[in-house]
The first five atom37 places (N, CA, C, CB, O) and aatype in JSON, in Angstrom:
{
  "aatype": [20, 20, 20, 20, 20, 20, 20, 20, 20, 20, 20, 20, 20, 20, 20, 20, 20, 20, 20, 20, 20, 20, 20, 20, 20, 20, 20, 20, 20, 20, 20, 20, 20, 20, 20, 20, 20, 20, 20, 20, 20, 20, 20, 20, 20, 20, 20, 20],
  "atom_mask": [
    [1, 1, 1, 1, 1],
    [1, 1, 1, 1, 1],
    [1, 1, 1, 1, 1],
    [1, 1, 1, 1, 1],
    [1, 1, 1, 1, 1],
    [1, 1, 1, 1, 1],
    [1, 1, 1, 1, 1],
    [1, 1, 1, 1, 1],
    [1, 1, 1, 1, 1],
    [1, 1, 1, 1, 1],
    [1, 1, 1, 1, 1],
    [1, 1, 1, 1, 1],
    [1, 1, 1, 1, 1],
    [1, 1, 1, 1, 1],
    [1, 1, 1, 1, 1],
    [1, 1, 1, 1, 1],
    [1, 1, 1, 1, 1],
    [1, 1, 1, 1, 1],
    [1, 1, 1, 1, 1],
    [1, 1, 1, 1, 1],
    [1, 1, 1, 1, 1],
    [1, 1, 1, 1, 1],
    [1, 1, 1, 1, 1],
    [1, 1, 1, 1, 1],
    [1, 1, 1, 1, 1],
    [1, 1, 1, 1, 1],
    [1, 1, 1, 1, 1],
    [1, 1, 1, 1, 1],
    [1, 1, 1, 1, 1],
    [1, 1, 1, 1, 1],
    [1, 1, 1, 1, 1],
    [1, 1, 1, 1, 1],
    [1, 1, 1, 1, 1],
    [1, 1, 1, 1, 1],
    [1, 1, 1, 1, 1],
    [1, 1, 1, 1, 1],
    [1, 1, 1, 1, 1],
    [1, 1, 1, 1, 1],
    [1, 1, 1, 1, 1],
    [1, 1, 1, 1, 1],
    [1, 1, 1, 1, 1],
    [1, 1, 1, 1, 1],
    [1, 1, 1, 1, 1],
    [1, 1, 1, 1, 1],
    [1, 1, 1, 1, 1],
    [1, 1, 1, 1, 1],
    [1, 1, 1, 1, 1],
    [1, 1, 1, 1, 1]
  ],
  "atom_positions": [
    [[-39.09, -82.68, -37.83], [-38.1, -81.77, -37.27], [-38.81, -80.78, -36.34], [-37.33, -81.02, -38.39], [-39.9, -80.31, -36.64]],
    [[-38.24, -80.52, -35.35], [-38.65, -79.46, -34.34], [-38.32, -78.43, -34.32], [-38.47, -79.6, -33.33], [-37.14, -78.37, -33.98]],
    [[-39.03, -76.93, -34.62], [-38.8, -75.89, -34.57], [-38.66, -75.12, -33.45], [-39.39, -75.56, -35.16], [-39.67, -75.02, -32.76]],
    [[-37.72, -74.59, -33.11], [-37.22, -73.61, -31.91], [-37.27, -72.26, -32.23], [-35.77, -73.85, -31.47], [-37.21, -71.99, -33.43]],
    [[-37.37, -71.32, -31.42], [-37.37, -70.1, -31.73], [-35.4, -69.47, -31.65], [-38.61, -69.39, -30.54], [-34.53, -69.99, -30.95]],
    [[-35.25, -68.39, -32.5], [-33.77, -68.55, -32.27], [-33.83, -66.87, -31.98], [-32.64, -69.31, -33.75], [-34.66, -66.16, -32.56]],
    [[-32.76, -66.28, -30.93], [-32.65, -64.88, -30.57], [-31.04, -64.47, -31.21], [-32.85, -64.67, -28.73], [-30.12, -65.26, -31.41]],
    [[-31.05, -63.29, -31.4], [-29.97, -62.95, -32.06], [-29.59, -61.77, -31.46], [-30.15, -62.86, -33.43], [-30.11, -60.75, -31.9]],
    [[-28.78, -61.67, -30.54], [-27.9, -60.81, -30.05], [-26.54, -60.39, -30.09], [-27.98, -60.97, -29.28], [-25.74, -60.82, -29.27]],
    [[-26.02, -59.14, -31.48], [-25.34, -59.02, -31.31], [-24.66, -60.29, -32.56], [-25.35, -58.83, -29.98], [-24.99, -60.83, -33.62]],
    [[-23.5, -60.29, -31.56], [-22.95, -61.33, -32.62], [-23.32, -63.36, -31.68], [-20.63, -60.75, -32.85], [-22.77, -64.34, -32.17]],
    [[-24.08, -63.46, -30.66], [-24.26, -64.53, -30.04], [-25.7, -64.85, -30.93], [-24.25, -64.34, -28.35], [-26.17, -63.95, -31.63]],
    [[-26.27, -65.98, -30.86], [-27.07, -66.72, -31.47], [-27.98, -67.53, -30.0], [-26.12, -67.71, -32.59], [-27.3, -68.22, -29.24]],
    [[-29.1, -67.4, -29.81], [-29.57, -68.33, -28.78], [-31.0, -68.96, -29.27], [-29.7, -67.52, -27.32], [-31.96, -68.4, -29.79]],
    [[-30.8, -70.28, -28.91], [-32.08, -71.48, -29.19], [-33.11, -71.4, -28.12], [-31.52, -73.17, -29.15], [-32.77, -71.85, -27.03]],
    [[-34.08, -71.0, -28.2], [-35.28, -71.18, -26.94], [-35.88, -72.29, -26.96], [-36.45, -70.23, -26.93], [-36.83, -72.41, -27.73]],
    [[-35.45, -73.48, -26.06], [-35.97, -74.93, -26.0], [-37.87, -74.27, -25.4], [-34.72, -76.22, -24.49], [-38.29, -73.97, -24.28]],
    [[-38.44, -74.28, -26.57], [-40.05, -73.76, -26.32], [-40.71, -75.07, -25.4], [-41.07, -73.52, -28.1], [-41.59, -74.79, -24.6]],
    [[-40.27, -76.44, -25.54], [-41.39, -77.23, -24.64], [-40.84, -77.1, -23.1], [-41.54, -79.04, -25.12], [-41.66, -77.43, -22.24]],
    [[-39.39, -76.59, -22.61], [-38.9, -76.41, -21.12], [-39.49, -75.18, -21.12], [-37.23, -76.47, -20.7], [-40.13, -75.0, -20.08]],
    [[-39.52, -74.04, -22.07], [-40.15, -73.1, -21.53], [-42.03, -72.98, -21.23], [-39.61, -72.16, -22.37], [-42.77, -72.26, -20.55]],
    [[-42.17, -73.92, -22.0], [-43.66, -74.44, -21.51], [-43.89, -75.05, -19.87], [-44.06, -75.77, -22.58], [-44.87, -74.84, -19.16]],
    [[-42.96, -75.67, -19.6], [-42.88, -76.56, -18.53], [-42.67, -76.0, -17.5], [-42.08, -77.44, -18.62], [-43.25, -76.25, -16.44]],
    [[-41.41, -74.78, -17.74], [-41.21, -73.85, -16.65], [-42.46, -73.05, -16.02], [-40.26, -72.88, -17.16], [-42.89, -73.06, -14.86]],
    [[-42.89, -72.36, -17.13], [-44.2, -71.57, -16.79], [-44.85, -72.21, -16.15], [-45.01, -71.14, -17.74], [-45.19, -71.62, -15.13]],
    [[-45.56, -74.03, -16.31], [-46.5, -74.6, -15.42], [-45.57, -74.68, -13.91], [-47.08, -76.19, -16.09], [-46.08, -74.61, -12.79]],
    [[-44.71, -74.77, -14.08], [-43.73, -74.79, -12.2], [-44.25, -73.65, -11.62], [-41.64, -74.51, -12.09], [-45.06, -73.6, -10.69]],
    [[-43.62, -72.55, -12.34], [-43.66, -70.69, -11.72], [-45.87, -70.88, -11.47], [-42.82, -68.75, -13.89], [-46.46, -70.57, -10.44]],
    [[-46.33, -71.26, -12.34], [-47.53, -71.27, -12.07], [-48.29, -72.23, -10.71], [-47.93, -71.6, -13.32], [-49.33, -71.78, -10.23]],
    [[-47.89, -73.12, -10.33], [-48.15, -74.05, -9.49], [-47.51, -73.52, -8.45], [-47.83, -75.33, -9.83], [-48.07, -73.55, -7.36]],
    [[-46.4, -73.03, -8.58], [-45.6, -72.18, -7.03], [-46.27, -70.91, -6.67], [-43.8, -71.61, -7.27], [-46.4, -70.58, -5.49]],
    [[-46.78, -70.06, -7.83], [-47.63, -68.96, -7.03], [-48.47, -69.7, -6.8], [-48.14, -67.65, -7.6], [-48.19, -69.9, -5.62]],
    [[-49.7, -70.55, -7.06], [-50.58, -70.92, -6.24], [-50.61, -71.48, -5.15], [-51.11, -71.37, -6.64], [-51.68, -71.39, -4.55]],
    [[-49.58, -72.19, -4.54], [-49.3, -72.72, -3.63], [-48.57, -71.67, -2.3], [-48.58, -73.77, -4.23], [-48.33, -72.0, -1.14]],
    [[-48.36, -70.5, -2.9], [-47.71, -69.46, -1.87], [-49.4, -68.9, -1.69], [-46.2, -68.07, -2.61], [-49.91, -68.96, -0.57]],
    [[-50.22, -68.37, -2.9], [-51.04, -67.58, -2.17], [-51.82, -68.36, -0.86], [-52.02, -67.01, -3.19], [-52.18, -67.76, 0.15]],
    [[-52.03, -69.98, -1.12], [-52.58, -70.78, -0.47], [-51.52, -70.43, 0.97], [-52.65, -72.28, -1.26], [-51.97, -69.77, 1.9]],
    [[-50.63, -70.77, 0.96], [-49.99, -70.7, 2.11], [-50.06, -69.07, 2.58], [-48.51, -71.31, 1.9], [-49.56, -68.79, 3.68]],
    [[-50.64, -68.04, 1.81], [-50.33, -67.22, 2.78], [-51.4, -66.59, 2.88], [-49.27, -66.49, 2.65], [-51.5, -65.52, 3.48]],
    [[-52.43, -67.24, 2.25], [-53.55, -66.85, 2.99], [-54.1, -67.59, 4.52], [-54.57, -66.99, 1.97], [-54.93, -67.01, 5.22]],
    [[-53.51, -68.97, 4.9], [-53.71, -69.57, 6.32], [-53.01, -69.11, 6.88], [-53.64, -70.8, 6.64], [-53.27, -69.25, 8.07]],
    [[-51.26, -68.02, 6.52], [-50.86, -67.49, 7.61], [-51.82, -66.28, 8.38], [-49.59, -67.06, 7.23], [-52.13, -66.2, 9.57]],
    [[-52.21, -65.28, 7.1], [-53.01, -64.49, 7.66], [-54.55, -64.93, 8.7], [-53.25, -63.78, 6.5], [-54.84, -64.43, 9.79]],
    [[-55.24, -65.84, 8.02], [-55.97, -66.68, 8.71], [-55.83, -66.88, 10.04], [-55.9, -67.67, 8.22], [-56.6, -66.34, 10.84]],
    [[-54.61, -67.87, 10.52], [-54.22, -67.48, 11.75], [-53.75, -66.97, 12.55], [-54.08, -67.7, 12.01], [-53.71, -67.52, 13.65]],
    [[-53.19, -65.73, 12.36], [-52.65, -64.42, 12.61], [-53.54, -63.64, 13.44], [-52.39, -63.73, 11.38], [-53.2, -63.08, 14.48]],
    [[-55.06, -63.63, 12.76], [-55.94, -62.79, 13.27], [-56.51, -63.37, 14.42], [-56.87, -62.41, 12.35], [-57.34, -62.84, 15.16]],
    [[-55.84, -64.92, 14.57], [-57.06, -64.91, 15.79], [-56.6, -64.82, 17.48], [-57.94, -66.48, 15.64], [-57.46, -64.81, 18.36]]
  ]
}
């Protein structure tokens, strides 16, 4: 059986699917690296 984390607000109940929120984080993580990359060649060629 798979354990989820559960939030309790109030009178609502919410399930945190923990392996999408694993998965998400590697996205958000791979997208900032790929912006700083991109915006460090804008500045790059900016200056010249």
């Amino acid at each position: 059986m798979i354990y989820g984390k559960l939030v309790i607000d109030g009178n609502a109940v919410y399930e945190i699917d923990e392996n999408c929120l694993e998965k998400r984080k590697e996205q958000l993580k791979l997208l900032e690296q790929q912006q700083k990359g991109a915006g460090g060649e804008k500045r790059k060629n900016s200056g010249k």
